[in-house]
C-alpha positions as CSV (number, residue, x, y, z in Angstrom):
1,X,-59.5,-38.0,57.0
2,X,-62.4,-38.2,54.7
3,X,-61.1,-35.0,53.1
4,X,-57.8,-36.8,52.5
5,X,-60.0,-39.8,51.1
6,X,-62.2,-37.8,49.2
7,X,-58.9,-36.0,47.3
8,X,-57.5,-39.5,47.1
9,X,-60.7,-40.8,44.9
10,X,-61.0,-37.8,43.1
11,X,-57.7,-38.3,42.0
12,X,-58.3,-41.9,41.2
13,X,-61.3,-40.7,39.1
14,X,-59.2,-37.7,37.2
15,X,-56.4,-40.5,36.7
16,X,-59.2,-42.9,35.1
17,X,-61.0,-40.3,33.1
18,X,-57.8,-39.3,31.5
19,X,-56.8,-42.4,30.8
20,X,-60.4,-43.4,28.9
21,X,-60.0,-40.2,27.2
22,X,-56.1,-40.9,25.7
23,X,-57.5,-44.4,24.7
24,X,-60.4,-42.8,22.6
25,X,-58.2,-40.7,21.2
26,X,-56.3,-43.6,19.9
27,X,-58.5,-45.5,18.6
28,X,-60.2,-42.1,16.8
29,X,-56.4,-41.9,15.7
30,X,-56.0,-45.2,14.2
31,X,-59.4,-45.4,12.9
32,X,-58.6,-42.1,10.7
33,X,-54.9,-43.8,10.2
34,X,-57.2,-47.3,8.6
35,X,-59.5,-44.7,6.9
36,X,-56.7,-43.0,5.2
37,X,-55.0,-46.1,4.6
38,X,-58.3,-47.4,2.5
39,X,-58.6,-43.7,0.6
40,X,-54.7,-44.4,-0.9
41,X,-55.3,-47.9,-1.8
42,X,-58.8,-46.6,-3.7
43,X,-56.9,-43.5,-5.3
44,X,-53.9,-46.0,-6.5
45,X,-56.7,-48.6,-7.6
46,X,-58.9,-46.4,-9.7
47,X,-55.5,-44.3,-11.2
48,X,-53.7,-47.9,-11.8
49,X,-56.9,-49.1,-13.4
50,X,-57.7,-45.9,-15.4
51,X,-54.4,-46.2,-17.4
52,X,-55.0,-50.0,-18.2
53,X,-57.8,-49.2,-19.6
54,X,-56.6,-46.4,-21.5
55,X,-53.5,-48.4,-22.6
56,X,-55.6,-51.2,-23.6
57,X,-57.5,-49.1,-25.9
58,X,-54.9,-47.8,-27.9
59,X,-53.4,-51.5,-28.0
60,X,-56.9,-52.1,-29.3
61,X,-57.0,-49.6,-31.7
62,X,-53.7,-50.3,-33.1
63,X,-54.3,-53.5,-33.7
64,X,-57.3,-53.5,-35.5
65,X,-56.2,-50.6,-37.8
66,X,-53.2,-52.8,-38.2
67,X,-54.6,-56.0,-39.5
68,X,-57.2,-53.8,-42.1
């Protein structure tokens, strides 16, 4: 019988190593999901606010050489 018990926990133990090891890997998986996530919205940021600023130049510029 202690064989049969012995199987049995190692089992148990297999089942609940396995099952720590699938909710790391989630979490590693959403983490690099919310990582990525952050890395778009910074890349749409910067691009969004480069070509403000490069609008708003030329805006500028025409202007002033307009009213002279």
């Amino acid at each position: 019988m202690s064989e049969a018990m012995e199987r049995n926990n190692d089992k148990k133990d297999n089942s609940f190593i396995e099952k720590n090891i699938l909710t790391f890997e989630q979490k590693k998986e959403e983490e690099k999901e919310e990582l990525l996530n952050k890395l778009i919205v910074r890349i749409i940021v910067s691009i969004t606010l480069k070509e403000y600023y490069e609008t708003c130049d030329k805006i500028s510029k025409i202007q002033s050489t307009g009213t002279k």
